[in-house]
N, C-alpha and C positions, 0 to 999 in steps of 0.2 A: 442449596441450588442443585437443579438437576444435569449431572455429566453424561454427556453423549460417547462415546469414545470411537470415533472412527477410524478403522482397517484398511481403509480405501477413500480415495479421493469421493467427495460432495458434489457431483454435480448437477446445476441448478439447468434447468433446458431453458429453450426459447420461451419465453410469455410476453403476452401482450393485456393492457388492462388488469392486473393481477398485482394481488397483495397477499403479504409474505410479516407474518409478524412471531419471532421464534421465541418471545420472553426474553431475558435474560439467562439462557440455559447457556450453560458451557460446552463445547463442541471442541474435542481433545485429539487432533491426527495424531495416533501413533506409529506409523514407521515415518524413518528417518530418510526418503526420497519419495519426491512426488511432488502436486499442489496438493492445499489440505480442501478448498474449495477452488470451485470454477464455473464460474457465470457465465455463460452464454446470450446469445442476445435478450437484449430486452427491449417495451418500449411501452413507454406511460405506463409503469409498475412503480413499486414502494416495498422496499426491504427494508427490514429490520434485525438487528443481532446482538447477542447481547457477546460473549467473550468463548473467539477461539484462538485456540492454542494448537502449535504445530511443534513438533521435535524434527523435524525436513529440512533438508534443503534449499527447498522448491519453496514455493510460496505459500504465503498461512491462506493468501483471498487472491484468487487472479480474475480480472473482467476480463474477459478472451470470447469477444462475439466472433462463430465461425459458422453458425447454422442459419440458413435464410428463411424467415418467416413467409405467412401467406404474402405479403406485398412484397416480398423476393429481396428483404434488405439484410444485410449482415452486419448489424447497427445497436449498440446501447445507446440507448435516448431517451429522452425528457423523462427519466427513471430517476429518486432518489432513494440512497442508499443510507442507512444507519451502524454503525457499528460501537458497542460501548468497548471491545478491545480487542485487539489483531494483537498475538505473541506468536514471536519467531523462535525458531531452532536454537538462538542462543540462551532460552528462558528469559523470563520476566525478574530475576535477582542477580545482581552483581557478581554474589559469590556464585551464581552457577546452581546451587538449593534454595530450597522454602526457610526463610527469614536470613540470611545470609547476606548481610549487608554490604560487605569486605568486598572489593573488586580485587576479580581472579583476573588477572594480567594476561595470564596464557590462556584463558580462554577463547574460545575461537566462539563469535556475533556471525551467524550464519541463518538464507533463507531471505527472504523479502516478502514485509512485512503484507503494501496491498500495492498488486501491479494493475496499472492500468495498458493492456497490451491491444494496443491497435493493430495489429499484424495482419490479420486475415479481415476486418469490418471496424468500420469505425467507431469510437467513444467518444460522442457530440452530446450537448449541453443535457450534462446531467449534474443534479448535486448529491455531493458525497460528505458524510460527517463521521469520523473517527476521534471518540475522547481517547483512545492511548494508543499507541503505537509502541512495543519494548521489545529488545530485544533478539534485532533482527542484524541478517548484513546490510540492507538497504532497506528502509523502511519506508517512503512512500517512492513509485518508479512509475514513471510515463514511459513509455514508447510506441512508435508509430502514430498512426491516425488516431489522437487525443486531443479535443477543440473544445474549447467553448466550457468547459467543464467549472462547477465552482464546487471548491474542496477548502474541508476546515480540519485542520488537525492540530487539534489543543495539546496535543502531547505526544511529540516523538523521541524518545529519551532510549538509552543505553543500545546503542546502535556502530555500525561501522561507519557506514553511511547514511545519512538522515534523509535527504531530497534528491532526487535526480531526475531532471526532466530533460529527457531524451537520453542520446549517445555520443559518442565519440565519430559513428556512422550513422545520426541518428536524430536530425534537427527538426522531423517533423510536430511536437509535440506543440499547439499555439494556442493563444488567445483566452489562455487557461486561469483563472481566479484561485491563487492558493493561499492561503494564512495557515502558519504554522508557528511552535514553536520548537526547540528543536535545544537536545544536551546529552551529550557524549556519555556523562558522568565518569569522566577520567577515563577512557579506552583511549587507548597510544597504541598505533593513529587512529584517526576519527575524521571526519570528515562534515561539515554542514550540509548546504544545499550544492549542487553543482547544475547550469545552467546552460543545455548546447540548442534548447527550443526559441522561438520568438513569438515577440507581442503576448508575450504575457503578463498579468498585473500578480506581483506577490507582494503580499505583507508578513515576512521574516523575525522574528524571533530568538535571542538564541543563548548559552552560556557560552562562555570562551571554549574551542575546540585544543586537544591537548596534542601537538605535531601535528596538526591539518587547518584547514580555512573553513572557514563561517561562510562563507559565500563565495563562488566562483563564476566567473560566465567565460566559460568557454568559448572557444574561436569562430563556432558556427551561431553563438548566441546573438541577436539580435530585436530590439524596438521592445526590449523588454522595460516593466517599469517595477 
């Protein structure tokens, strides 16, 4: 497989009608702050990725529409997204190295894995597919204006946090379709899904969490199902 290694953050600009198909190539951020990609608006486009890898803080994939296209929107839309794997800062192996199976205790699961960050334009009905998700502190994250969205992720594994839709200041996240599954693989604490958005429909998944909850809904959570 061919490794990309990037210096600097990826980022993708506004497109509209455009399609984006990278192989299976690996895309590797190496410094340890930053996002490693950043998507900008889009609208009726088609991404495809095969596995990137972040050693950052910041996030491995952030949607962050902030630029207004000719129709003057600042909006991710009717776009779907592919990914075959999002790794975070905390790597993709328990022990922390390549085949090290042994989970390091002290390690620190750092970095999110794919944000959806409505802050500056909205992320309305789009579909998003991630086969793995490893190795992150938060591995899938809504915030702000995130509607209507359907999201599948077949595997968010060795994480601090697995799900978060919304904040603690931060209920806008709604009407969102997510199937996940979701395992700790022994990190103390750990945490599953945690829920402060409403009206949204999940189908959860999960192994037992080891000193944290499988599910939460939080105080602003509502008409979820």
């Amino acid at each position: 497989p061919v490794v990309y290694h990037l210096h600097e953050t990826l980022h993708i600009p506004w497109m509209q009608n455009f399609r984006l198909d990278s192989g299976h190539c690996v895309l590797n951020y190496t410094p340890t702050t930053g996002d490693a990609v950043i998507i900008d608006s889009q609208m009726s486009c088609s991404y495809r990725f095969g596995l990137i890898v972040s050693n950052s803080e910041g996030a491995t994939v952030r949607l962050k529409p902030t630029t207004a296209g000719p129709d003057r929107f600042k909006v991710i839309t009717s776009t779907e997204f592919i990914f075959n794997a999002i790794v975070g800062g905390g790597g993709a192996w328990p022990g922390g190295e390549a085949y090290n199976s042994e989970l390091d205790k002290s390690r620190r699961w750092v970095g999110t894995g794919l944000w959806l960050d409505g802050s500056e334009g909205s992320i309305d009905a789009n579909k998003i597919t991630v086969i793995e998700t490893v190795g992150c502190g938060i591995g899938l994250y809504l915030t702000g204006a995130v509607t209507r969205n359907t999201i599948e992720e077949t595997n968010i594994h060795l994480c601090q946090h697995h799900l978060r839709i919304g904040d603690a200041d931060d209920a806008r996240p709604s009407d969102n379709r997510i199937e996940a599954f979701m395992d700790s693989q022994g990190i103390d604490p750990s945490s599953g899904a945690s829920i402060f958005g409403s009206y949204n429909l999940l189908t959860l998944s999960s192994r037992p969490f080891v000193g944290g909850i499988d599910l939460r809904f939080e105080k602003s959570a509502k008409h979820n199902t």
